[in-house]
N, C-alpha and C positions, 0 to 999 in steps of 0.2 A: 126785579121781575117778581109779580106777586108772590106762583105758588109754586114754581118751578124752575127751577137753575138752565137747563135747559127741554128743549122739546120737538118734534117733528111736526111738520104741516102737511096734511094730506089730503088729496082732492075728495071732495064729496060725492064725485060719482063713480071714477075709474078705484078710489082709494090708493095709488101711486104714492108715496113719499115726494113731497115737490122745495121741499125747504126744510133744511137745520136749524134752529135758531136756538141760540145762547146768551144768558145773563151778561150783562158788564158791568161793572161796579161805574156807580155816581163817578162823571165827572163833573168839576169844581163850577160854580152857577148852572148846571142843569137840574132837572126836576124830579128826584127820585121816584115820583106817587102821578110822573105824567101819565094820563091813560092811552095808549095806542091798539089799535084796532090794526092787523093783519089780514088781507087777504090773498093768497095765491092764485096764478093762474096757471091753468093746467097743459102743459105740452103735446100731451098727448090724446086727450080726450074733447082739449078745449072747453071745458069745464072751469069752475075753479072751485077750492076748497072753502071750507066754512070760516068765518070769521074770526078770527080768535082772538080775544081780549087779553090784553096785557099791561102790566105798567113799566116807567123806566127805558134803560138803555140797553141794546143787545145788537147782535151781530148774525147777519143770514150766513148760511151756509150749506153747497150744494150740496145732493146727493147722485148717487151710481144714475138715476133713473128724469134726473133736472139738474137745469147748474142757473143760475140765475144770471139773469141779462140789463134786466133795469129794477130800479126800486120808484112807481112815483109817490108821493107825498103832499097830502092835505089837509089843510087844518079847519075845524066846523067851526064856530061862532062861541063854543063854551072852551075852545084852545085844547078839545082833543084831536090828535092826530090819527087818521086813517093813511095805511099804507096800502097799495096794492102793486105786486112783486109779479114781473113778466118774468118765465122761465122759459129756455130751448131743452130741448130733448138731450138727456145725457147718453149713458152709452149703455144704457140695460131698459 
């Protein structure tokens, strides 16, 4: 992960917390310097959050306020990946 071990993702409107996400170290023929693009969607506001650039391998993880339901995954024509991450409403 470039600059952060880990970090929160938060919608751009409501500002909710909608995702954990954390570093994972290289595994063996993956791409440590892959660039992937995150976006969240928001449960609550229907919204989602801002894009967030990252490299590497890492791991979502819910919060009190979203818990994550699906991940889909696309790859553009220069073999960066865009995620965008459906959440339901957690329990706050």
């Amino acid at each position: 992960m470039s600059d952060e071990e880990a970090f929160t993702i938060e919608c751009s409107n409501c500002a909710k917390p909608l995702s954990e996400v954390w570093a994972l170290p290289p595994k063996d023929g993956s791409n440590p310097n892959k660039n992937v693009t995150i976006v969240v969607k928001c449960p609550w506001c229907g919204d989602k959050s801002w894009a967030k650039k990252t490299t590497g391998r890492f791991a979502f993880g819910d919060t009190v306020h979203s818990r994550i339901e699906n991940v889909e995954s696309k790859l553009d024509e220069d073999g960066n990946e865009h995620l965008m991450v459906m959440t339901g409403k957690g329990t706050e």
